[in-house]
C-alpha positions in Angstrom: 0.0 0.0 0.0 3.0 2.3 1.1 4.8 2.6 -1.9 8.3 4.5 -1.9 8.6 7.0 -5.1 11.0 6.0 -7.4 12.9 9.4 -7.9 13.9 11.6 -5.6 12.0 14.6 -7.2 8.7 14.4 -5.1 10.7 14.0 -2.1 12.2 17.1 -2.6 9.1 18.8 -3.8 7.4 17.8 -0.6 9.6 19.0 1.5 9.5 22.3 -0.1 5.8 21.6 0.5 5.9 20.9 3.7 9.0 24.0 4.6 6.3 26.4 2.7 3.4 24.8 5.5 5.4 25.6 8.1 6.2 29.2 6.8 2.7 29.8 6.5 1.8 28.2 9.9 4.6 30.3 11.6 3.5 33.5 10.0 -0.1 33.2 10.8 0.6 32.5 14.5 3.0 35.8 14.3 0.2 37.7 13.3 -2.4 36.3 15.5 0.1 37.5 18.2 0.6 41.1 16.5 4.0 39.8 15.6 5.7 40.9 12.1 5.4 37.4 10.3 8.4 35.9 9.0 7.6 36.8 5.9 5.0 39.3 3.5 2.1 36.8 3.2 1.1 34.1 5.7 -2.2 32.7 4.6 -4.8 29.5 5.2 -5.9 30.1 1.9 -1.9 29.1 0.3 -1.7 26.6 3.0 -4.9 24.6 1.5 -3.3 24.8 -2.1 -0.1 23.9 -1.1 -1.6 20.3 0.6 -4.3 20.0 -2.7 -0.8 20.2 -5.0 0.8 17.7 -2.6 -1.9 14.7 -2.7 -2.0 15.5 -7.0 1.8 15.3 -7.0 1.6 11.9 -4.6 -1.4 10.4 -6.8 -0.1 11.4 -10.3 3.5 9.8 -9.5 2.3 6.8 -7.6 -0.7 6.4 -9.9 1.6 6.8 -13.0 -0.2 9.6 -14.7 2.5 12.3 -15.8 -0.2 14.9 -16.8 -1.6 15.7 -13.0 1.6 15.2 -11.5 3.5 17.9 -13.9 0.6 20.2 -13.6 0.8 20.0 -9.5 4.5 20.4 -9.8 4.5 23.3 -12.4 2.0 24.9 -9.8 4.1 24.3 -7.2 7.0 25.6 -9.0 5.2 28.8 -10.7 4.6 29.5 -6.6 8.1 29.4 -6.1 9.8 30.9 -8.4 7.4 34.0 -7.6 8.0 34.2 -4.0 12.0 34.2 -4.9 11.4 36.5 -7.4 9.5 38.7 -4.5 12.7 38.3 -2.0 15.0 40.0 -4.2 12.5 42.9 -5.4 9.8 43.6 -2.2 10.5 46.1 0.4 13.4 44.9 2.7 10.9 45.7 5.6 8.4 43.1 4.6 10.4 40.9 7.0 11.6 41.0 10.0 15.5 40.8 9.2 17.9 39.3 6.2 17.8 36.5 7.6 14.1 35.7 7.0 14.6 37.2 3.4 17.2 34.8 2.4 15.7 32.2 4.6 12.7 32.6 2.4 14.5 32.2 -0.9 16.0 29.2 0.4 13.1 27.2 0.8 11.6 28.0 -2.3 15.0 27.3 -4.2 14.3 23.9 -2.5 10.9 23.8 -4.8 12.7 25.2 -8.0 15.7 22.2 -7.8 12.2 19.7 -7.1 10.5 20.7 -10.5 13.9 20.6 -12.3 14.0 16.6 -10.9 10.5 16.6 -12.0 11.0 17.0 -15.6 13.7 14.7 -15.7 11.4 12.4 -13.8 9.0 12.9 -15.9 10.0 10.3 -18.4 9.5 7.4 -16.3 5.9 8.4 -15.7 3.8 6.1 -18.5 1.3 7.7 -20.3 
């Protein structure tokens, strides 16, 4: 029932998954507490995508149907890509220190190298 994935692309992109989760999580507790949040959006709403992409990217590699796992992975890495994007441009004082900025861009680098193993994956997906 358990199967193990046979690349290590989801495994990376799920733990950018889960690292974005806990992001969110953190920043919503830091505003809750009227606490700057680690970083400029914290939101339930990106928390519920983030674990819809997840399950696709689980049941389209372990189901062996390419098209929903590359859409939940492009998704994933559109997401990404944008939120690095934003820590180089946004306002410095969106977060709470450098540290948080390039902690930010760290994580989602984490999803950027998962969709890179996900194309090359790709090919073992049958279609």
């Amino acid at each position: 029932m358990f199967k193990t994935f046979r690349s290590p692309a989801p495994k990376v992109q799920l733990l950018h998954a889960a690292l974005c989760i806990i992001w969110n999580i953190a920043g919503l507790w830091q505003l809750s507490s009227d606490l700057q949040p680690i970083g400029p959006t914290a939101s339930m709403a990106a928390i519920g995508l983030i674990i819809v992409f997840s399950v696709t990217l689980i049941l389209g590699e372990r189901n062996n149907q390419p098209a929903p796992y590359i859409l939940a992975s492009g998704l994933l890495a559109l997401a990404a890509v944008s939120a690095i994007f934003g820590g180089f441009t946004k306002d410095s004082s969106l977060w709470p220190s450098e540290l948080w900025r390039y902690a930010g861009i760290a994580v989602n680098s984490i999803g950027v190298v998962g969709f890179g193993l996900a194309l090359a994956h790709i090919k073992y997906l049958k279609t």
